[in-house]
C-alpha positions as CSV (number, residue, x, y, z in Angstrom):
1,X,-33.4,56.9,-94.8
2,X,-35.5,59.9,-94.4
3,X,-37.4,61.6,-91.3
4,X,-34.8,63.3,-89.5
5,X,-36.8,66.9,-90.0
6,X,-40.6,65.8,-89.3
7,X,-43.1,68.6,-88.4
8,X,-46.4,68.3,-87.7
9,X,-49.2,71.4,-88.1
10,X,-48.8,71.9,-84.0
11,X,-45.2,72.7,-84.1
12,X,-45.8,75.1,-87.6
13,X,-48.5,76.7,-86.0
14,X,-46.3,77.2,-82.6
15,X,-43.4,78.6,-84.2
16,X,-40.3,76.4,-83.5
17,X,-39.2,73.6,-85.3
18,X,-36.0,72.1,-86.5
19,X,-34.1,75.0,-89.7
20,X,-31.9,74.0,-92.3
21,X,-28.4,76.3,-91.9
22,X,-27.1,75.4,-95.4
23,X,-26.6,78.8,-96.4
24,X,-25.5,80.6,-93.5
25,X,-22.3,77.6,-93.5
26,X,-21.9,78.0,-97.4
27,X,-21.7,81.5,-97.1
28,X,-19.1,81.1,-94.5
29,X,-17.1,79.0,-96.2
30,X,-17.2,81.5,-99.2
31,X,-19.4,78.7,-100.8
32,X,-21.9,79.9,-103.6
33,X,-25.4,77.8,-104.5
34,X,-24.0,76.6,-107.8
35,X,-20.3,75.6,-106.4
36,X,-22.9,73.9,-103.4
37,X,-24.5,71.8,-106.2
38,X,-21.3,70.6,-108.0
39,X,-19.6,69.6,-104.6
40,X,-22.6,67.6,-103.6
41,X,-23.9,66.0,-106.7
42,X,-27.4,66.7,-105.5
43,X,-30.1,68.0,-108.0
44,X,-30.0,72.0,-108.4
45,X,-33.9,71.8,-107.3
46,X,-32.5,70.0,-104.3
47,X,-29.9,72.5,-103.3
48,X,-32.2,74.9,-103.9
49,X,-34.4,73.5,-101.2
50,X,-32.1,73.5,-98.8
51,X,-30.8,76.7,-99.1
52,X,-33.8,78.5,-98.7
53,X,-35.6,76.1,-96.3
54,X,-38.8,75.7,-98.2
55,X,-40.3,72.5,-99.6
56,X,-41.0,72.0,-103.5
57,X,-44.2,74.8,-102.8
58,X,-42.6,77.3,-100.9
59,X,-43.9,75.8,-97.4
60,X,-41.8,75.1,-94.2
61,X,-39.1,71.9,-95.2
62,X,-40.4,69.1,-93.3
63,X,-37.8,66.2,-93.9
64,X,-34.2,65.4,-95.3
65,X,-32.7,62.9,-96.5
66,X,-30.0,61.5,-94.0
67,X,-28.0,60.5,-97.1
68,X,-28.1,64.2,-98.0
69,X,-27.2,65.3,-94.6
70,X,-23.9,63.1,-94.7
71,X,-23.3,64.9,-98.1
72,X,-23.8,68.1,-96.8
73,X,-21.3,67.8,-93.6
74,X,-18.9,66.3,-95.3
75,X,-18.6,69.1,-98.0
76,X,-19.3,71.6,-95.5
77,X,-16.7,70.6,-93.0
78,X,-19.5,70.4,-90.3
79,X,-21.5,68.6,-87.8
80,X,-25.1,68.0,-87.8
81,X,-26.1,70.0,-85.2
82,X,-24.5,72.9,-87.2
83,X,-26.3,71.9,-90.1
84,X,-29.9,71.6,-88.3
85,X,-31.0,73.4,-85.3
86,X,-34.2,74.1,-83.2
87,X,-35.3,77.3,-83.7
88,X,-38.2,79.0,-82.5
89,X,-39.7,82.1,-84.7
């Protein structure tokens, strides 16, 4: 169930690669971190994670969990490709 967001060191080094939008929809939806968490059920570290885009060190997120992108759309009244784009930096 995961690999939906892989990135090798090419693409990192390039610049484009698939972003998380988690807190760009929350925020439109007048959606807090906290209020996030207790909608999903997902660990705070989690949400965390997703909100800023990073992975547990502060590096680029490199994969989801397709069980958490469900979870995410469906609290956030949106689509996946609202939820993950390709963006280049």
């Amino acid at each position: 169930m995961y690999a939906i967001v892989m990135v090798d060191k090419w693409q990192l080094k390039r610049g484009g690669m698939v972003r998380l939008f988690v807190k760009d929809l929350a925020s439109e939806r007048g959606i807090i971190m906290s209020e996030l968490q207790r909608r999903t059920l997902l660990p705070m570290s989690t949400v965390q994670r997703y909100w800023r885009g990073v992975g547990a060190h502060g590096d680029p997120l490199t994969s989801i969990d397709l069980r958490h992108v469900d979870t995410l759309c469906r609290v956030l009244d949106c689509e996946v490709g609202d939820l993950l784009r390709r963006a280049e930096n």
